[in-house]
N, C-alpha and C positions, 0 to 999 in steps of 0.2 A: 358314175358316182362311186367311191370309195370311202374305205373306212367305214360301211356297213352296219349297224348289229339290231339286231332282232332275235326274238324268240317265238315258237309257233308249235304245231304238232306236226309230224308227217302225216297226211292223208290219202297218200298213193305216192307208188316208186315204180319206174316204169323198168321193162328189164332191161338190164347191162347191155351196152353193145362196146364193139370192139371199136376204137378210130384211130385215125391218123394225126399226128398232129406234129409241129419238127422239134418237140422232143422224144417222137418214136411213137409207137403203139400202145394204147392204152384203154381198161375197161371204163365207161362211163353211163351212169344212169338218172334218169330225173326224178327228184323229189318233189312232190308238191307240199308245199307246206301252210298252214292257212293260223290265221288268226284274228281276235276279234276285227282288223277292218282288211280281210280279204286272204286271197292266194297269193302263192310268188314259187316258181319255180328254180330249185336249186339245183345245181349241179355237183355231183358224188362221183369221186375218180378213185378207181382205184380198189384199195384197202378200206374205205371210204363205205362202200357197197353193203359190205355183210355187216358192216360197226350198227346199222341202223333198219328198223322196220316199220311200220306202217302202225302209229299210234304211240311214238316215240316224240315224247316235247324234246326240241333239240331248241342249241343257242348258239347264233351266228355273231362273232365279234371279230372286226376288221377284214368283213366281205367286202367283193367288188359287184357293184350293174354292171351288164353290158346287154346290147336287144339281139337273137339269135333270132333269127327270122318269124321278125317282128312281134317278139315275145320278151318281155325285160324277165333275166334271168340272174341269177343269184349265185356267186361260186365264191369261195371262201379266199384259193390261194396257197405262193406257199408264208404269206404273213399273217393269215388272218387263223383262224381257229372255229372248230366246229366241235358240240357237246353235248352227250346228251343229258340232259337233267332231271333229277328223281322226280317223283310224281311228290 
């Protein structure tokens, strides 16, 4: 599914790992983010990482789905935009 958008809190971020991917190496870690009807794990590349913590309402607009072994997962892209919003 594409074109995405949601708003939630972050409620755990798993730590950064290093991976491969062909456009080269790069840091990525999982967000889980929850809101009133449930979870969704996002994915944070990068520079991405430190922008964000654990109790941060974030807003996802023009994410993509895809299922990562067997988990529907949530990554932003480089068209979609991710933010965090004041309380």
């Amino acid at each position: 599914m594409s074109d995405v958008e949601f708003s939630g809190v972050i409620s755990d971020i798993s730590p950064p790992r290093e991976v491969v991917t062909k456009f080269g190496t790069n840091s990525v870690a999982n967000a889980k983010v929850t809101d009133e009807t449930g979870n969704v794990t996002l994915s944070l590349w990068g520079k991405q990482i430190s922008l964000f913590k654990v109790g941060d309402r974030i807003e996802v607009k023009g994410g993509y789905t895809r299922s990562f072994r067997g988990e529907i997962q949530i990554s932003v892209g480089k068209m979609g935009s991710l933010k965090k919003l004041e309380d």
